[in-house]
C-alpha positions as CSV (number, residue, x, y, z in Angstrom):
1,X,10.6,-11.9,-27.9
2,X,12.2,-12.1,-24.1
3,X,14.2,-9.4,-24.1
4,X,17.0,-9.0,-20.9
5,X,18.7,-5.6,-21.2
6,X,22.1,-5.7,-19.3
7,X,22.3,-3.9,-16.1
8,X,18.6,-3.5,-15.3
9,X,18.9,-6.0,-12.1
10,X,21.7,-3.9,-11.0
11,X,20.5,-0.5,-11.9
12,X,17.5,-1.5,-9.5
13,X,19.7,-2.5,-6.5
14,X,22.0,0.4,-6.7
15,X,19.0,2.6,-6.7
16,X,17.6,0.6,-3.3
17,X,21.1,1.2,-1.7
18,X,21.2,4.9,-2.3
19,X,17.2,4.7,-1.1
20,X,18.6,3.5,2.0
21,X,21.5,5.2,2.4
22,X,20.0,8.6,1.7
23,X,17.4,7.4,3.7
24,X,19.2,7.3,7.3
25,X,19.2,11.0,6.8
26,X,16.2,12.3,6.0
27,X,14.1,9.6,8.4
28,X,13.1,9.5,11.6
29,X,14.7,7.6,13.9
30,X,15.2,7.3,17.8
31,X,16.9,10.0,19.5
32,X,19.3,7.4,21.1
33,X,19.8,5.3,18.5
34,X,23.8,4.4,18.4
35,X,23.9,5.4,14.9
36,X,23.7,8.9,15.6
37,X,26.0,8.8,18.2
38,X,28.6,11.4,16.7
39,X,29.6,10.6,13.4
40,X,29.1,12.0,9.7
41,X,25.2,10.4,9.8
42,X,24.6,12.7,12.6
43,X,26.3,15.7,11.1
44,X,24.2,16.0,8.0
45,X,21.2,14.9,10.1
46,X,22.1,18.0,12.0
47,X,21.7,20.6,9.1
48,X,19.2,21.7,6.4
49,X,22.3,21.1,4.0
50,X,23.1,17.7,5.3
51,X,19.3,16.8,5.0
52,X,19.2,18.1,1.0
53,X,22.0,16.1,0.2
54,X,20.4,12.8,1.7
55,X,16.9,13.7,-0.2
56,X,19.3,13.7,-3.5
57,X,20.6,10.4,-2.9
58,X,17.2,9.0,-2.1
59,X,15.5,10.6,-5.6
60,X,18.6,9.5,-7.3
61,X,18.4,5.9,-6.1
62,X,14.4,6.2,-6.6
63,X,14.8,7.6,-10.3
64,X,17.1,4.5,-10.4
65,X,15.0,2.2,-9.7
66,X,12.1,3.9,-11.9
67,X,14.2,3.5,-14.9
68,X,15.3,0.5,-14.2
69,X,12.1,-0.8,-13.5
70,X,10.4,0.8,-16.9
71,X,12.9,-1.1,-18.6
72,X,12.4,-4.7,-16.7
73,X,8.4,-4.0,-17.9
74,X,9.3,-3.4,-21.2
75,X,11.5,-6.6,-21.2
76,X,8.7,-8.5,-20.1
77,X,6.1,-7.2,-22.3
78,X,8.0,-8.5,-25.2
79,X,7.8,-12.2,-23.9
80,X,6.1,-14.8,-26.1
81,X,4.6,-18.6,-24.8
82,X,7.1,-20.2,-23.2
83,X,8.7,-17.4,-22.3
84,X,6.3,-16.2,-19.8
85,X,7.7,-18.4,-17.1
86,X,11.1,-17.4,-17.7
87,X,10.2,-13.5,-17.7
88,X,8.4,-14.0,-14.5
89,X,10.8,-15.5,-13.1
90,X,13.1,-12.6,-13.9
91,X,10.6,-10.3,-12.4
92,X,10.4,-12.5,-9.1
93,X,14.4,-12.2,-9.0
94,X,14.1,-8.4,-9.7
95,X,11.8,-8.1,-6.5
96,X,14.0,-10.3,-4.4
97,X,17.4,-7.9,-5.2
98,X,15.5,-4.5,-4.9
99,X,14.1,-5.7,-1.7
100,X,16.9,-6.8,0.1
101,X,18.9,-3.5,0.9
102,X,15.3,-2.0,1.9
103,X,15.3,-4.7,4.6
104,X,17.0,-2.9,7.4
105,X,16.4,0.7,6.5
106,X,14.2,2.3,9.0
107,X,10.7,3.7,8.1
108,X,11.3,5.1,4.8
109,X,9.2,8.6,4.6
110,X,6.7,8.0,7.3
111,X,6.6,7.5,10.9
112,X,4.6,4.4,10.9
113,X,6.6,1.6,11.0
114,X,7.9,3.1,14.5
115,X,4.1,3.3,16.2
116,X,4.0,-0.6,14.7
117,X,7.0,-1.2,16.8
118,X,5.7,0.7,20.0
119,X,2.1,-1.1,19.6
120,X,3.4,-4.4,19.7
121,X,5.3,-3.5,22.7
122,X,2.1,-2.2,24.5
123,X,0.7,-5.3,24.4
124,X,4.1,-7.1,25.8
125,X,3.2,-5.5,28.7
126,X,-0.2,-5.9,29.2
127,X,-1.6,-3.0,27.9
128,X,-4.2,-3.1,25.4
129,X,-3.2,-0.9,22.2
130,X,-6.8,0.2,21.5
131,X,-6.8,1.8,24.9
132,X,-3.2,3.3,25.3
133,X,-1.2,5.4,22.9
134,X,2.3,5.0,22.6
135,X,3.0,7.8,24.6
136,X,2.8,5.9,27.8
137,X,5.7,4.1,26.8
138,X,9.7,5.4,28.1
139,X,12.6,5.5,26.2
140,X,13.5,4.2,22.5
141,X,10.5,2.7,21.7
142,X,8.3,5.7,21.7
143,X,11.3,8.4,20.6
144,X,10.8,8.1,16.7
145,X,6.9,8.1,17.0
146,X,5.2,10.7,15.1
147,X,4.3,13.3,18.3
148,X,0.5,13.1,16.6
149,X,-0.3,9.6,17.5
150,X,1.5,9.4,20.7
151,X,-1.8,9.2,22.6
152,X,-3.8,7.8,20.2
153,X,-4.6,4.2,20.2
154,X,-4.1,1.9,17.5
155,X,-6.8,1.9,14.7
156,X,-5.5,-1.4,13.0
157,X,-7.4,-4.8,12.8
158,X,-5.7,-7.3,15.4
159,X,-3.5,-8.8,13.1
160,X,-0.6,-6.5,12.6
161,X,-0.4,-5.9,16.8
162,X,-0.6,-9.9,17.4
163,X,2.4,-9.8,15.2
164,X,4.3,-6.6,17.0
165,X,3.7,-8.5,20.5
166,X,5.6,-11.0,19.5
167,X,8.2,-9.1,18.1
168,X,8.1,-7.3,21.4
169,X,8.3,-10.7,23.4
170,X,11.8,-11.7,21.5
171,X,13.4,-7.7,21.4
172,X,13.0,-4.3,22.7
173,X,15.7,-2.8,20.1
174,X,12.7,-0.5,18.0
175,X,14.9,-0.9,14.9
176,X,15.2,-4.7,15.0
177,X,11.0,-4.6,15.8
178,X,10.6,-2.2,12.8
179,X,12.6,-4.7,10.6
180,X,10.5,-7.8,12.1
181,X,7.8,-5.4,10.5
182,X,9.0,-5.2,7.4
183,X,8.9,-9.1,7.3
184,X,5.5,-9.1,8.0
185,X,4.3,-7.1,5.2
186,X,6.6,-8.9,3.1
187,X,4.2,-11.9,3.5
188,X,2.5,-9.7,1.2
189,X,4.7,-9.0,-0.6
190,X,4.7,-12.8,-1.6
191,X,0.8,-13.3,-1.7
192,X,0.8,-10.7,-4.5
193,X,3.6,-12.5,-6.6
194,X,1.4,-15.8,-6.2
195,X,-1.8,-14.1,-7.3
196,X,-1.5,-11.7,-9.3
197,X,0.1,-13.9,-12.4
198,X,-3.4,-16.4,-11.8
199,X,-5.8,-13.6,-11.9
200,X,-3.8,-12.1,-14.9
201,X,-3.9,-15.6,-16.9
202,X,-7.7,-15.2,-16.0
203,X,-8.3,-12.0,-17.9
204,X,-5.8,-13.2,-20.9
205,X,-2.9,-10.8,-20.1
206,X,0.9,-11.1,-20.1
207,X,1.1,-12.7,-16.2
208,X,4.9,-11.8,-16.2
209,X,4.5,-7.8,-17.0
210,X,1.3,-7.5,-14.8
211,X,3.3,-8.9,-11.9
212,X,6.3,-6.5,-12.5
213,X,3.7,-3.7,-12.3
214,X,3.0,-4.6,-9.1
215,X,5.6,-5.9,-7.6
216,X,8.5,-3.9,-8.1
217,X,7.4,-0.7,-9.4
218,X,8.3,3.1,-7.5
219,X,5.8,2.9,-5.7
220,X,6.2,-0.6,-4.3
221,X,9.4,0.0,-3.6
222,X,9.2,3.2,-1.7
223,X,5.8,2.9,0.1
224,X,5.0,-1.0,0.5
225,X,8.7,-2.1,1.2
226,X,10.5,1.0,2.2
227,X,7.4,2.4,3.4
228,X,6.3,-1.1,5.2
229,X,2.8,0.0,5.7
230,X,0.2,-2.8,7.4
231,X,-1.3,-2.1,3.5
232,X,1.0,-4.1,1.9
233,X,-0.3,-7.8,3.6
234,X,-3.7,-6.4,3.4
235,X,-3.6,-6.1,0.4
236,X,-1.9,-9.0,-0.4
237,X,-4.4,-10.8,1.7
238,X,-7.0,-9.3,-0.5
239,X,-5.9,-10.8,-3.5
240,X,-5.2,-14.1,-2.1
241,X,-8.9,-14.1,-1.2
242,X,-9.9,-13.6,-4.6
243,X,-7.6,-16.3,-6.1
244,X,-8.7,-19.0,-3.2
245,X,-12.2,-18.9,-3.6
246,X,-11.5,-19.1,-7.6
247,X,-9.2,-22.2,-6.8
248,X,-10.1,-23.7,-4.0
249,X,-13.6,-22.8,-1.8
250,X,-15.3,-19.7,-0.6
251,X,-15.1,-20.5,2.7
252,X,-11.1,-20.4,2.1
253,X,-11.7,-16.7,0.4
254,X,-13.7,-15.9,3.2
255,X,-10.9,-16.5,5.8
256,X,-8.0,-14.8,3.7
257,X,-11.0,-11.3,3.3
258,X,-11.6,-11.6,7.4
259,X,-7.7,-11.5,7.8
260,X,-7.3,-9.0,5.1
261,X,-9.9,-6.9,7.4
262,X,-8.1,-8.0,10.6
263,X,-5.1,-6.0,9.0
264,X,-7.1,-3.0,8.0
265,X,-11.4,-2.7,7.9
266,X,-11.3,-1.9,4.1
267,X,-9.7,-5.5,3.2
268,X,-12.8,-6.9,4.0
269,X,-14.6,-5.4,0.9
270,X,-12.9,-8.5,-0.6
271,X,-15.5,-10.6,0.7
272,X,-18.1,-8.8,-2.3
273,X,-16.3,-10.3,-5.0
274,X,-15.2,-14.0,-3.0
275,X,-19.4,-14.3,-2.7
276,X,-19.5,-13.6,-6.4
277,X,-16.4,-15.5,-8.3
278,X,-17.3,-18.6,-6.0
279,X,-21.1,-18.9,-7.1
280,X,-21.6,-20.9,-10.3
281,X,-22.6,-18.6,-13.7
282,X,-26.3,-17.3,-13.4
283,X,-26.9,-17.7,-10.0
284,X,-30.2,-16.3,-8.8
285,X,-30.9,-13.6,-6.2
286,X,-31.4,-16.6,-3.4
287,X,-28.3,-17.6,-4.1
288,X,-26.5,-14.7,-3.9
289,X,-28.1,-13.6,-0.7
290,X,-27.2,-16.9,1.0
291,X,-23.6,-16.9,0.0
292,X,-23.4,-13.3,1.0
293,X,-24.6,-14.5,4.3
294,X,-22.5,-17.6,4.9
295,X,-19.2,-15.2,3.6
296,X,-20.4,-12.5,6.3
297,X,-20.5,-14.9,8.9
298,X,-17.2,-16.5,8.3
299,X,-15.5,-13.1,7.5
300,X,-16.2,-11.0,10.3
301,X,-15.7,-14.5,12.8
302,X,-12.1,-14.6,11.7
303,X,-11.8,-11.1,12.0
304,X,-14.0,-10.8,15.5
305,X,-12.4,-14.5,17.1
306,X,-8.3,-13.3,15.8
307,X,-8.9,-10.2,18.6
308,X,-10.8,-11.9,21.1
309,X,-8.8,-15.5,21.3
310,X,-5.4,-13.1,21.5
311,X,-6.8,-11.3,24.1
312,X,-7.3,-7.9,22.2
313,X,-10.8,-8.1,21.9
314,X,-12.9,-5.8,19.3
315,X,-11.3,-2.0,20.4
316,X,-10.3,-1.3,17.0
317,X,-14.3,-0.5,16.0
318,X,-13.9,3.1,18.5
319,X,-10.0,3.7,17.2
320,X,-11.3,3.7,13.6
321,X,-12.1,7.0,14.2
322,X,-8.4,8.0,14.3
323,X,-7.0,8.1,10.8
324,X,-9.7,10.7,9.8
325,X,-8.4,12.8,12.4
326,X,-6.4,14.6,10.5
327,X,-7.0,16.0,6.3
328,X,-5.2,14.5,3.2
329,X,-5.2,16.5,0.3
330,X,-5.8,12.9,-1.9
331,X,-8.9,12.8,-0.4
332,X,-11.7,14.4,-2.6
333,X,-14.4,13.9,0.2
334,X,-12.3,15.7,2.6
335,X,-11.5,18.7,-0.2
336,X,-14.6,19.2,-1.1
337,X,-16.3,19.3,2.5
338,X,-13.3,21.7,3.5
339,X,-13.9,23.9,0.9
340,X,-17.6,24.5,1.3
341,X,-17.0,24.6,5.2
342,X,-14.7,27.6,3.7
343,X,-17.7,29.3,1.6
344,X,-19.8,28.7,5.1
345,X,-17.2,30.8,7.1
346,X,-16.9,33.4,4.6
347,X,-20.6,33.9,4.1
348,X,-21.3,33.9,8.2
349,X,-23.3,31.2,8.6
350,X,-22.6,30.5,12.3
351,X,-21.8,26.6,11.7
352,X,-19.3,24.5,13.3
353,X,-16.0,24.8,11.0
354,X,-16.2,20.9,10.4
355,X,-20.1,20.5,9.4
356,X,-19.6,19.8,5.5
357,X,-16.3,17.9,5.7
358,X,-18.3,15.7,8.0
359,X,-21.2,15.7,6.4
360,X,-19.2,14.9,2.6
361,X,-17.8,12.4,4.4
362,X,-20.6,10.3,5.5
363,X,-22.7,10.6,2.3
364,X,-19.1,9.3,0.6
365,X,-19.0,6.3,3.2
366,X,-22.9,5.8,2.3
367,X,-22.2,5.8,-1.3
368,X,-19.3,2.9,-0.7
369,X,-21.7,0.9,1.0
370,X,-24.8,1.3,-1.8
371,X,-21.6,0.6,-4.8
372,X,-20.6,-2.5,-2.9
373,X,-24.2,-3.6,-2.3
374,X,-24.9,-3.3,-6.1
375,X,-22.1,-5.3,-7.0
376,X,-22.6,-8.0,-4.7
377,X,-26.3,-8.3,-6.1
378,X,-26.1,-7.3,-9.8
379,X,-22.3,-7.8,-11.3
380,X,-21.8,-11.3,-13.0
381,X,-21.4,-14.6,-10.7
382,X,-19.4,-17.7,-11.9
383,X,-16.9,-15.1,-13.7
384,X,-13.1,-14.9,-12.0
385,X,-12.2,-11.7,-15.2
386,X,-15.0,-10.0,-13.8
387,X,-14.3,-10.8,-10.4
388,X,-11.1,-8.7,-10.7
389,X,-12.5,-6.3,-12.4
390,X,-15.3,-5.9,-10.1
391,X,-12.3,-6.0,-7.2
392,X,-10.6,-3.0,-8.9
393,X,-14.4,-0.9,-9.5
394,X,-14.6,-1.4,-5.3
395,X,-11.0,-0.7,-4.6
396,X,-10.8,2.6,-6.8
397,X,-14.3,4.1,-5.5
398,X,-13.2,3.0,-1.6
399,X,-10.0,5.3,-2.8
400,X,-12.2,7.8,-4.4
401,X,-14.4,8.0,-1.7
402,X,-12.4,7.2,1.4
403,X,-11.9,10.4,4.4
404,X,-8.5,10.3,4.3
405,X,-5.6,8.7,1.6
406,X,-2.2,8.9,1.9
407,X,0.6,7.6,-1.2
408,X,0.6,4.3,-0.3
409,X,-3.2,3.6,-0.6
410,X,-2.3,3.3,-3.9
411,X,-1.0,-0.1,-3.2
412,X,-4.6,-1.6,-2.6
413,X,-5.4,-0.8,-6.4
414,X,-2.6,-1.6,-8.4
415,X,-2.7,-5.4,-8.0
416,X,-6.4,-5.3,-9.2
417,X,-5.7,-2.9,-12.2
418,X,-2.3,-4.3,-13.4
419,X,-4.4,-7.7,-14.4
420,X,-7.2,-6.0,-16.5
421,X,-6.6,-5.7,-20.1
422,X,-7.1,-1.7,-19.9
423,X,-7.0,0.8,-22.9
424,X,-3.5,2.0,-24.1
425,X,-4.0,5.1,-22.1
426,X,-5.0,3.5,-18.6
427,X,-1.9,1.5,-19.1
428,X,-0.2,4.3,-19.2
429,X,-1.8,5.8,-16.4
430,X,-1.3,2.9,-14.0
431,X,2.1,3.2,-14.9
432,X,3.0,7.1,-14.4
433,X,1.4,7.0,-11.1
434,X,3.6,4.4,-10.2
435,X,6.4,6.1,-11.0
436,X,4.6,9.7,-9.5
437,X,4.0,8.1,-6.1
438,X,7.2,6.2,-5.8
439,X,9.5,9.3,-6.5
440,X,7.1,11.9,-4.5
441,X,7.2,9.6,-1.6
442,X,10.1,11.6,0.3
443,X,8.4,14.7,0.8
444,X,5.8,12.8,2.5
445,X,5.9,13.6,6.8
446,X,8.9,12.5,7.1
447,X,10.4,16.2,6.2
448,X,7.5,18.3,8.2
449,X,9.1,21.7,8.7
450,X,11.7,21.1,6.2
451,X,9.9,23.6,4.0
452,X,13.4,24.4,2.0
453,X,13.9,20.5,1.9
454,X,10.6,19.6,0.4
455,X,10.4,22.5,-1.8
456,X,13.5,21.4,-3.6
457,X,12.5,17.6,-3.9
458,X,9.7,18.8,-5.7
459,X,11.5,20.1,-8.2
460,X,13.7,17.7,-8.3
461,X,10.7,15.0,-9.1
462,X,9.7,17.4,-11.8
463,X,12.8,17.0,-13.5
464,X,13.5,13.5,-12.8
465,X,9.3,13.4,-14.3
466,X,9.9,15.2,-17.3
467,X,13.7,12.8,-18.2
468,X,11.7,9.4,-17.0
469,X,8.3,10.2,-18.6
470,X,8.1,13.3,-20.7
471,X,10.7,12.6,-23.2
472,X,10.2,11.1,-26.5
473,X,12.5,8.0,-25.8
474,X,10.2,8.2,-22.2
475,X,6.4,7.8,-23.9
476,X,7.6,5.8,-26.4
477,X,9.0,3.2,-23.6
478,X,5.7,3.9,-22.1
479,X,3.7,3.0,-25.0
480,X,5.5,0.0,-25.8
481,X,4.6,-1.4,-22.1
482,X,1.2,-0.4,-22.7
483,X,0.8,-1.8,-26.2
484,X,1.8,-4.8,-25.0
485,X,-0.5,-5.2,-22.3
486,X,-3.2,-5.6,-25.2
487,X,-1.9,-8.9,-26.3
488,X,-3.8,-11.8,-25.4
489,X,-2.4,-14.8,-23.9
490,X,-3.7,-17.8,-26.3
């Protein structure tokens, strides 16, 4: 039975206003940006004390939104027949109402969303953002951008900078460019809560809690809509592959991967499982071979023919190189080459400090490439259940194996794990990381050198983990959502 407990859709917007109000404090934002001219905003910005209260708000309006999210999946789960469409449609209204404060808060807990901004205006003035960092840029535009990537260039597809030029052409407010941003990746946003209730109803689970998993959960909240990350319409584009060449051609999925990769490269690894949902049951190795061919060609040409008929052209193959720049502690390839680069200077070897990481790295990539080979030439054809699970093996080993991963990474395998009909306990998995990620998200780069800041967040998370999660009246909500998720859909 459809159970609506009273308050949850308000629970989940307060906790997205105090997300956003605690977030103009402990955010990034342009130096001359009016709102900090004088005021209390700028006082509290100005201390360590100001900042601490700001990170409370924002874990109080994040543990709001957790509880009030656990509770909306717990609604849903106990939905019967009919009563699917209502309880999705109470999870669509749920994502609408959390996501509308969010819509004008700056880059929640990373600096991203203001190099978006400053990309798009590099190309409004005729300079390409695979060449130039933002760096080159004068005055607002450039003043919130995290000082690493400031002359970097731009190691997105051509997609996300097509859409910041445009921005650019209309605005050259970065805060109004950093909200046209946020619309972007809203798109989606709104691919994900088309698709993911079809690829549930393909693998006979409750459509209505598999999209409230995704779609509104911590870590949506904080990383793909606060966050606005270019992930979020990769991702969506990802799965809106999938479901197009299920429902409509493979040419069609083939189109959606090659934009997915025009967002971000690994949105392209799509394209295995389009070749493989949109050949009939049994094909033979031919088959397969010539599909994989035709989905290649169409693929990469929309990703390829989006940079070069804007003007952009393919830069973003030598900027790739950027991201793994830097070291992620989420990424075991980069761990484990670091630490034996470690036992090499300790025992004297005399190599170069980054041998193994490098070395880790590209057997990891090599790996990647031999998994996705395998599935495109031995996994079942003609089958959309195994297409999304086969989606969800590729994801999670592109996670497992990428150079560097940040939170919201995370976002590319939820919506392919949230429509599998897991055991009890990877239910309950996929649903404490979601609440992990959304309420660690603060103490992401946003707070660099705040050590005193970041220091108490954590503990604060570990209390707000052990009310939310490790209570009794915590794993038993937990264990209803996941006992749920067993039922089949008739």
């Amino acid at each position: 039975m459809l159970t609506h407990p009273s308050g949850v859709l308000t629970r989940g917007v307060v906790g997205s206003v105090l997300v956003l109000l605690g977030g103009l404090v402990v955010s990034a934002l342009p130096d001359s940006a009016p709102i900090l001219d004088g005021g209390p905003l700028a006082a509290l910005r100005a201390h360590t004390a100001g900042r601490m209260v700001g990170l409370c708000v924002v874990l109080l309006g994040l543990g709001l939104l957790a509880a009030g999210w656990l509770a909306l999946c717990r609604a849903v789960a106990g939905a019967e027949g009919a009563q699917w469409t209502v309880a999705l449609a109470l999870v669509r209204r749920a994502t609408v109402l959390w996501s509308l404060p969010l819509l004008v808060a700056p880059p929640l807990f990373s600096r991203d969303g203001w190099s978006y901004a400053a990309q798009g205006m590099l190309g409004h003035i005729g300079l390409s953002p695979y060449e130039f960092g933002p760096g080159v840029l004068a005055g607002p535009i450039e003043e919130a951008v995290d000082p690493r990537w400031l002359g970097t260039p731009a190691p997105y597809g051509p997609l996300p900078l097509i859409f910041g030029e445009l921005g650019a052409s209309l605005t050259g407010n970065p805060w109004v460019l950093v909200v046209g941003h946020r619309m972007v990746a809203l798109i989606g946003l709104v691919l994900l809560a088309w698709a993911v209730p079809r690829m549930a109803r393909w693998t006979g689970v409750n459509p209505a809690l598999a999209s409230a998993v995704v779609l509104v959960s911590p870590l949506m909240m904080a990383n793909g809509v606060g966050g606005l990350h270019n992930d979020l319409l990769m991702v969506g584009l990802m799965a809106a592959a999938l479901v197009a060449a299920v429902e409509h051609s493979w040419f069609a999925g083939a189109v959606l991967g090659g934009l997915a990769a025009a967002v971000k490269l690994p949105g392209g690894l799509i394209c295995v499982l389009v070749v493989l949902v949109s050949l009939p049951v049994g094909a033979l190795l031919v088959d397969r071979l010539r599909r994989l061919a035709l989905v290649a060609a169409v693929s990469i040409g929309t990703l390829v023919g989006t940079g070069v008929l804007w003007g952009l052209g393919v830069g973003w193959i030598e900027a790739l190189s950027v991201p793994a720049s830097i070291d992620t502690l989420l990424s075991p390839p980069t761990l484990l080459g670091r630490g034996l680069d470690w036992v090499a200077g300790i025992l004297g070897t005399g190599l170069e400090p980054d041998t193994f990481r490098d070395l880790i790295r590209a057997l990891a990539m090599a790996a990647l490439l031999a998994l996705s080979a395998w599935i495109a030439l031995r996994r079942r054809t003609g089958d959309p259940a195994d297409g999304v699970r086969g989606a969800a093996l590729l994801v999670g080993a592109s996670l497992l194996l990428s150079p560097v991963v940040h939170l919201w990474y995370f976002l590319w395998l939820v919506p392919f794990l949230a429509p599998l009909r897991l055991p009890r306990a990877g239910t309950m998995a996929v649903v404490a990381v979601s609440v992990l990620t959304g309420l660690v998200a603060p103490l992401d780069s946003s707070l660099h050198g705040a050590y005193l800041v970041i220091m108490v967040g954590a503990m604060s998370v570990a209390g707000l983990m052990t009310v939310l999660l490790l209570t009794r009246h915590g794993r038993e909500r937990i264990r209803n959502i996941a006992e749920a998720d067993l039922v089949t859909i008739a």
